[in-house]
N, CA, C and O atoms as a MOPAC input file, in Angstrom:
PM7 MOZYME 1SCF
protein

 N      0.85100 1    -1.17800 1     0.00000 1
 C      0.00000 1     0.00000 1     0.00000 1
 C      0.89200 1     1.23400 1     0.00000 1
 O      1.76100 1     1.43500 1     0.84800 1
 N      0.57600 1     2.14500 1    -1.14200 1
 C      1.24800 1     3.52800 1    -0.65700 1
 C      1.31500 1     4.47300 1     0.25600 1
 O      0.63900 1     4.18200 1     1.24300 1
 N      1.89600 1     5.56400 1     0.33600 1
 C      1.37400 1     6.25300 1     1.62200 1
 C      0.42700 1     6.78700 1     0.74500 1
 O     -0.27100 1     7.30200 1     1.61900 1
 N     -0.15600 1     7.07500 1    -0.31300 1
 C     -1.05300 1     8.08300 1    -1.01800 1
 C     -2.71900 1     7.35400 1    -0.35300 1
 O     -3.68300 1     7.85900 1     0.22200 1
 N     -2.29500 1     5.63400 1    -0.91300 1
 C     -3.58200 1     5.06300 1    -0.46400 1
 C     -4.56600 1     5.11200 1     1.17700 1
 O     -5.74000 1     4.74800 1     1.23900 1
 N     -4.03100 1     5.46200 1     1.97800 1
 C     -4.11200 1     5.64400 1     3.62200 1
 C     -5.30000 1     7.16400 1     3.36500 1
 O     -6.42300 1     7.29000 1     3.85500 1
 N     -4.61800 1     8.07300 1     2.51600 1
 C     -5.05200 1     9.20800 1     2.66900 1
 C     -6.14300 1     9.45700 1     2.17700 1
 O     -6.85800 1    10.37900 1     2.57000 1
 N     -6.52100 1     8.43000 1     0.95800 1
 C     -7.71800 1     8.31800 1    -0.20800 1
 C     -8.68600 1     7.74100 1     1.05800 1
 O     -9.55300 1     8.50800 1     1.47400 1
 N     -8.58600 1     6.73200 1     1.52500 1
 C     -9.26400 1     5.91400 1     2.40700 1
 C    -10.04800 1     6.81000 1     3.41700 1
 O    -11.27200 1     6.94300 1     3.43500 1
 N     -9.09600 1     7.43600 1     4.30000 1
 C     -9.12500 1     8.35400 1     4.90600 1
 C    -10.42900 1    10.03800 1     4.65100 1
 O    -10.91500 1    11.00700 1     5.23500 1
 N    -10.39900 1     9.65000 1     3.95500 1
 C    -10.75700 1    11.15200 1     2.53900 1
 C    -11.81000 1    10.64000 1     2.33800 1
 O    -12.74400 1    11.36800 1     2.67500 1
 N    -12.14400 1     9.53700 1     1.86300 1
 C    -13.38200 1     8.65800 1     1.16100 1
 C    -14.50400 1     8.92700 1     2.65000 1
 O    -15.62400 1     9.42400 1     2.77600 1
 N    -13.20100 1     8.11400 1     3.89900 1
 C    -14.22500 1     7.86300 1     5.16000 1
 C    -14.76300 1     9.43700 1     5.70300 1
 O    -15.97700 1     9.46900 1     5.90300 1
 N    -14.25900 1    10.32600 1     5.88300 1
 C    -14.72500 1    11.56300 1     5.95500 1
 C    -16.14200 1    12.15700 1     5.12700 1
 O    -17.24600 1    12.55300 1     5.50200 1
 N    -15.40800 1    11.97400 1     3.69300 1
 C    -17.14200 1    12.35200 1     3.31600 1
 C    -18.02400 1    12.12800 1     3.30300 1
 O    -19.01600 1    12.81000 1     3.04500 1
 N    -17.84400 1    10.47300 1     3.75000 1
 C    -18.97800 1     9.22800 1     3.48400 1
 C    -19.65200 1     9.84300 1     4.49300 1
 O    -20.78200 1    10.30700 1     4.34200 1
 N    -18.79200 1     9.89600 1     5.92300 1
 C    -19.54700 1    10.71900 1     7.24100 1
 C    -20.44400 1    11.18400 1     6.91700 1
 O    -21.61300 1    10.80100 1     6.91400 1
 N    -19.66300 1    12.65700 1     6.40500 1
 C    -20.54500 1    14.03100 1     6.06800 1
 C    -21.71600 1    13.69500 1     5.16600 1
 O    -22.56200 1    14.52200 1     5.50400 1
 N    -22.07400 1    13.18200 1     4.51000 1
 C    -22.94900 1    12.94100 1     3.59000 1
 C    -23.99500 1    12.04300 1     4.53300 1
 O    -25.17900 1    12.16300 1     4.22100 1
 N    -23.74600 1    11.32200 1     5.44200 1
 C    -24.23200 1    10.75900 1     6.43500 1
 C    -24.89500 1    11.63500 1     7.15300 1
 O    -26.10800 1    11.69500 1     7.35500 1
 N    -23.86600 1    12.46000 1     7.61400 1
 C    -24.44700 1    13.34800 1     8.75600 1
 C    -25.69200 1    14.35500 1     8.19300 1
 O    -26.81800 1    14.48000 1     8.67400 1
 N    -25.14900 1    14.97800 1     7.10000 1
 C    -25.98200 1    16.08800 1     6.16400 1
 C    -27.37500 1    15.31200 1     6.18700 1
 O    -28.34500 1    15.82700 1     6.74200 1
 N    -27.46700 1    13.89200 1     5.48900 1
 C    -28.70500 1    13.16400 1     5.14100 1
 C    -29.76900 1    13.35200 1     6.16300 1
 O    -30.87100 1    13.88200 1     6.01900 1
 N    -29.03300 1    12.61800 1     7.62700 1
 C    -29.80500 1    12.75300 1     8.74300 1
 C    -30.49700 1    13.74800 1     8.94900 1
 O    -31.70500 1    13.77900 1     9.18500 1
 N    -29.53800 1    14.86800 1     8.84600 1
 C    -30.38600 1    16.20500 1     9.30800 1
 C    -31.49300 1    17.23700 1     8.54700 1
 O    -32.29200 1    18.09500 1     8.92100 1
 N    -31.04000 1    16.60700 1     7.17200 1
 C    -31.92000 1    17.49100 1     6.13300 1
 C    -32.65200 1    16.34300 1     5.34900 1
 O    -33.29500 1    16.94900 1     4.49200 1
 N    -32.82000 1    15.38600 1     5.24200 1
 C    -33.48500 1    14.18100 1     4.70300 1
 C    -33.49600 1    12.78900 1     5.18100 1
 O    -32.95400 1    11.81200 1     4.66500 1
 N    -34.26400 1    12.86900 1     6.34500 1
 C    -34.02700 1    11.22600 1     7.30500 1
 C    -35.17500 1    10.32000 1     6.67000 1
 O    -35.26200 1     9.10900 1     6.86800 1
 N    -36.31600 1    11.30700 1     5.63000 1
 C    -37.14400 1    10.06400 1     5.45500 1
 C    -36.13700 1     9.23800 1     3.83300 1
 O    -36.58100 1     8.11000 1     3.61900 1
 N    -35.04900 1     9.62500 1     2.87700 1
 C    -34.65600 1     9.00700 1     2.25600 1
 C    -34.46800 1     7.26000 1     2.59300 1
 O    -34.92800 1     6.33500 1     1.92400 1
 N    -33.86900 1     7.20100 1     3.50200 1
 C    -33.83100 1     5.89900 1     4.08800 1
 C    -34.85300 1     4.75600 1     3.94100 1
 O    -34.71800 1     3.56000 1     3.68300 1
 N    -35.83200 1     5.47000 1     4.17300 1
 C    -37.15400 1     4.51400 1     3.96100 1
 C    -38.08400 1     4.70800 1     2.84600 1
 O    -38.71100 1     3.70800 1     2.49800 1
 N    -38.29200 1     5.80700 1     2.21900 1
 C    -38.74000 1     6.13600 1     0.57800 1
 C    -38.17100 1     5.78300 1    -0.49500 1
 O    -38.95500 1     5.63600 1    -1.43200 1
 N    -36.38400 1     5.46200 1    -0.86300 1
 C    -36.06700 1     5.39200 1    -1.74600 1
 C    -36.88200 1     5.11300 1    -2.99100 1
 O    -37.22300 1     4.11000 1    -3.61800 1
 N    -37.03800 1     6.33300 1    -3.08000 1
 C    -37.93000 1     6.87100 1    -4.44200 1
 C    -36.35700 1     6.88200 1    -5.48700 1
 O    -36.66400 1     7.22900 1    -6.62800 1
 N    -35.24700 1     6.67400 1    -5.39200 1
 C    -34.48700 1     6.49100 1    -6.40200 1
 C    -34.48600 1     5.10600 1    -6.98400 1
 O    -33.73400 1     4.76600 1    -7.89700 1
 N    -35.25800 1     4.42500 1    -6.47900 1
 C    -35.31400 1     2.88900 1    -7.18800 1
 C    -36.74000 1     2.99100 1    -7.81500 1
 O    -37.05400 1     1.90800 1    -8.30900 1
 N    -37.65800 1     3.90500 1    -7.94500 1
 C    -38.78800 1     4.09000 1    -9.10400 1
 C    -38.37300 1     4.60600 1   -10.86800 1
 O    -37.62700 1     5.55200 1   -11.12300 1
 N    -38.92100 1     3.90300 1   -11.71000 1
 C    -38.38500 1     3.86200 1   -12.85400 1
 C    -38.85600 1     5.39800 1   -12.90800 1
 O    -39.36500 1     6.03800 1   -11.98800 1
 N    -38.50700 1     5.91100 1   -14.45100 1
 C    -38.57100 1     7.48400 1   -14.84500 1
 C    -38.89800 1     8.34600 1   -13.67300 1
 O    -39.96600 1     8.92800 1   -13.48100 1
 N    -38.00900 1     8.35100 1   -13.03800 1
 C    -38.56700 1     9.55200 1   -11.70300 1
 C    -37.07900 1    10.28100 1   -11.56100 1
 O    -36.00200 1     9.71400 1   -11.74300 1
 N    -37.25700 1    11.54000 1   -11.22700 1
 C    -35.78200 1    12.61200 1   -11.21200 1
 C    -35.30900 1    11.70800 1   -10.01100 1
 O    -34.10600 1    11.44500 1   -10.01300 1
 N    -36.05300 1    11.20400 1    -9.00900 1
 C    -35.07900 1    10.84500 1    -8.07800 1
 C    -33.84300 1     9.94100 1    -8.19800 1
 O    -32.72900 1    10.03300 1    -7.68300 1
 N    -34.59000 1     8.68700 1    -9.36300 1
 C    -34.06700 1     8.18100 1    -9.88400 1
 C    -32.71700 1     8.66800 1   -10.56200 1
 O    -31.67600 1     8.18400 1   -10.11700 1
 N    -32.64900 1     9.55000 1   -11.56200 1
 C    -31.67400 1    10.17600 1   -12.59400 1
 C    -30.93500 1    11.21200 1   -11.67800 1
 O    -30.05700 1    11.80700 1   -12.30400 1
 N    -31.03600 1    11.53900 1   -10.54100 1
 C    -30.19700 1    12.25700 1    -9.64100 1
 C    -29.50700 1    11.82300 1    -9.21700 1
 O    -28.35800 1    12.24100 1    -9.07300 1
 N    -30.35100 1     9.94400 1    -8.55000 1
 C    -29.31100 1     9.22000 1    -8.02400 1
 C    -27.89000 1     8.61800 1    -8.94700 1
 O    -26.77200 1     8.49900 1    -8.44600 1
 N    -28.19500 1     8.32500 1   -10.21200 1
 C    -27.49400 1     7.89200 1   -10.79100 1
 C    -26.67900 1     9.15900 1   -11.31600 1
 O    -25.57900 1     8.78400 1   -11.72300 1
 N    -26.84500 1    10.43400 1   -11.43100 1
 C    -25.77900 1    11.06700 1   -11.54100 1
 C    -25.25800 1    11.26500 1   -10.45900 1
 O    -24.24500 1    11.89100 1   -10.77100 1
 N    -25.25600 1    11.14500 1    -9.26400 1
 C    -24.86000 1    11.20700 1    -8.23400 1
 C    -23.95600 1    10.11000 1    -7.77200 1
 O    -22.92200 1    10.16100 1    -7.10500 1
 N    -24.64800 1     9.04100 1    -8.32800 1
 C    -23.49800 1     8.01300 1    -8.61400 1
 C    -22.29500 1     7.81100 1    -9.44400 1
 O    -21.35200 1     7.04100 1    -9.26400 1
 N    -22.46200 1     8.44400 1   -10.15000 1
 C    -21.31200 1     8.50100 1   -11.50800 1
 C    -20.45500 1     9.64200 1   -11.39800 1
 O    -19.59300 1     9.79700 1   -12.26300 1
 N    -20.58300 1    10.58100 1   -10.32700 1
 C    -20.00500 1    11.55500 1    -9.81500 1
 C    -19.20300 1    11.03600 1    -8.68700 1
 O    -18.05600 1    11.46200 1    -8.55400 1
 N    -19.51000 1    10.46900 1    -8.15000 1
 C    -19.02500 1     9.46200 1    -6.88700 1
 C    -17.74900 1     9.05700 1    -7.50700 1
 O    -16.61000 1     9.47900 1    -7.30700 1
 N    -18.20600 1     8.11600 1    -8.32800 1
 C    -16.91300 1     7.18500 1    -9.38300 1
 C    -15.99500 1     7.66400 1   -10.04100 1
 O    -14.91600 1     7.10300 1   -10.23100 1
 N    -16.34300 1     8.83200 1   -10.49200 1
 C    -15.48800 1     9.67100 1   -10.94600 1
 C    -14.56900 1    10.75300 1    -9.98000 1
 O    -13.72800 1    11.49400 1   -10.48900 1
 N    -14.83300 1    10.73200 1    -8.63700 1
 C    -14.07100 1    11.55400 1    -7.87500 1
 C    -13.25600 1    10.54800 1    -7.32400 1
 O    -12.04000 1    10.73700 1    -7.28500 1
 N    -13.75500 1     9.49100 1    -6.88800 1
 C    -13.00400 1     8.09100 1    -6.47100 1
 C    -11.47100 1     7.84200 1    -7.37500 1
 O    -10.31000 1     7.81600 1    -6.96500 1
 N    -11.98900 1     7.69600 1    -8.62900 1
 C    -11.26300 1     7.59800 1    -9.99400 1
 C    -10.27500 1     8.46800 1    -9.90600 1
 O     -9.15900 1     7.95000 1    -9.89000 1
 N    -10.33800 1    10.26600 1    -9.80800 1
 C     -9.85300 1    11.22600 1    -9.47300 1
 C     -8.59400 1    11.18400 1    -8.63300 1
 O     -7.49400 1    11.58000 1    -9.02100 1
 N     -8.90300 1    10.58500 1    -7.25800 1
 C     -8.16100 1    10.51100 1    -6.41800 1
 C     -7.27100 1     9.27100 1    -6.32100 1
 O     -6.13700 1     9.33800 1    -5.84800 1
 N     -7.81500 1     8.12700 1    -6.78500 1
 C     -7.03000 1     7.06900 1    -7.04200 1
 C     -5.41200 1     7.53800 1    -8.59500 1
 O     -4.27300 1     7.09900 1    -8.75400 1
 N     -6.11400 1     8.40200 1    -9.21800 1
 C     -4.89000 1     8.84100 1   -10.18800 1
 C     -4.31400 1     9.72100 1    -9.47200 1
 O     -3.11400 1     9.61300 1    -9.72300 1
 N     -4.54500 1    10.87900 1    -8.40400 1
 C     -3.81200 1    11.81000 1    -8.41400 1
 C     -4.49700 1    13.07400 1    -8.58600 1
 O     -4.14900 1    14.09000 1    -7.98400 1
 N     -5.71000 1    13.01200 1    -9.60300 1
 C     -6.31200 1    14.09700 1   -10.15400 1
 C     -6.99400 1    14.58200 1    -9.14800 1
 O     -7.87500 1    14.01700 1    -8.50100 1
 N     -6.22600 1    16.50500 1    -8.93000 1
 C     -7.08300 1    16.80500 1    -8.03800 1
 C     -8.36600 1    17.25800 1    -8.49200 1
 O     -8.76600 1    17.54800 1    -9.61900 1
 N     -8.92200 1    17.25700 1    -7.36900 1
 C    -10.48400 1    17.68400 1    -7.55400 1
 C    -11.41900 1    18.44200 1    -8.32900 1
 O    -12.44800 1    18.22600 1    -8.97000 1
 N    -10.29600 1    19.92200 1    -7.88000 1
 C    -10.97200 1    20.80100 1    -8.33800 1
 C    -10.90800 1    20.47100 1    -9.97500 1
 O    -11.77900 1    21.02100 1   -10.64900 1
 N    -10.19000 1    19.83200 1   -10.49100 1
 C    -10.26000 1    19.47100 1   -12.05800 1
 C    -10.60400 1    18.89900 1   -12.44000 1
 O    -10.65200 1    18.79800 1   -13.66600 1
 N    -10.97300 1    18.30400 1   -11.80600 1
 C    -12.08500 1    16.55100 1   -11.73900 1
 C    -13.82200 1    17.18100 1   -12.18900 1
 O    -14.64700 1    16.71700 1   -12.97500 1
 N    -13.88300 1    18.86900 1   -10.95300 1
 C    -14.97400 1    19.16600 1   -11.25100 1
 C    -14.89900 1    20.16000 1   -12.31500 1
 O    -15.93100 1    20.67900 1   -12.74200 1
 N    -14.04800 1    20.38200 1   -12.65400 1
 C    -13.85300 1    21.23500 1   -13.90100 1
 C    -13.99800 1    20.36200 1   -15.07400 1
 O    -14.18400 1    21.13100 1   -16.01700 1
 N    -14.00700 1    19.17200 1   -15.49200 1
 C    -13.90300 1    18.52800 1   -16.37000 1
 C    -15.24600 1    17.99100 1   -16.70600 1
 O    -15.69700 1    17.82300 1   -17.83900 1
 N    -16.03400 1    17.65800 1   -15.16300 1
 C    -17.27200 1    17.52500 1   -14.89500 1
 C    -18.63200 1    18.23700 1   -16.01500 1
 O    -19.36800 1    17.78300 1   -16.89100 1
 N    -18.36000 1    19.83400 1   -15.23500 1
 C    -19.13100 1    20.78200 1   -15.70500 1
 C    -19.28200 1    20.90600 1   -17.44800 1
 O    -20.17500 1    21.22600 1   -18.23200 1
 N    -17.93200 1    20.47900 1   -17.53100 1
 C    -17.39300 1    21.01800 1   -19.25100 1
 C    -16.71900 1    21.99500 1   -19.80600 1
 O    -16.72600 1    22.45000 1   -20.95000 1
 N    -16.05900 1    22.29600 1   -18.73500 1
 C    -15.71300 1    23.85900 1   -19.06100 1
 C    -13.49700 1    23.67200 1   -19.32400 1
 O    -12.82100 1    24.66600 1   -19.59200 1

């Protein structure tokens, strides 16, 4: 393992938190609605860009690529 990999891990477990914590406080009924598993519904197509944003910051950090260019590349710009 590198020392780079400790820090990704590290980094990953932090936001996972925050995204945890955020959920709780501003959306606790998600948990039990997952309205992202209903076909043609935005919740749906949010989740999955939300997912593919995930993978791609993961991706990001596993190369090196920092972020902010990760979301620059994102947007299109």
């Amino acid at each position: 393992m590198t020392q780079r990999e400790p820090n990704i891990i590290l980094a990953i477990r932090a936001r996972l938190q925050g995204i945890r914590e955020w959920m709780a406080e501003e959306a606790p009924y998600v948990t039990i609605d997952q309205r992202h598993l209903d076909e043609h519904t935005p919740e749906r197509a949010y989740w999955h860009y939300g997912y593919q944003a995930a993978l791609g910051d993961v991706l990001a950090l596993l190369e090196g690529t920092p972020i902010e260019e990760r979301r620059t590349q994102r947007r299109g710009s």
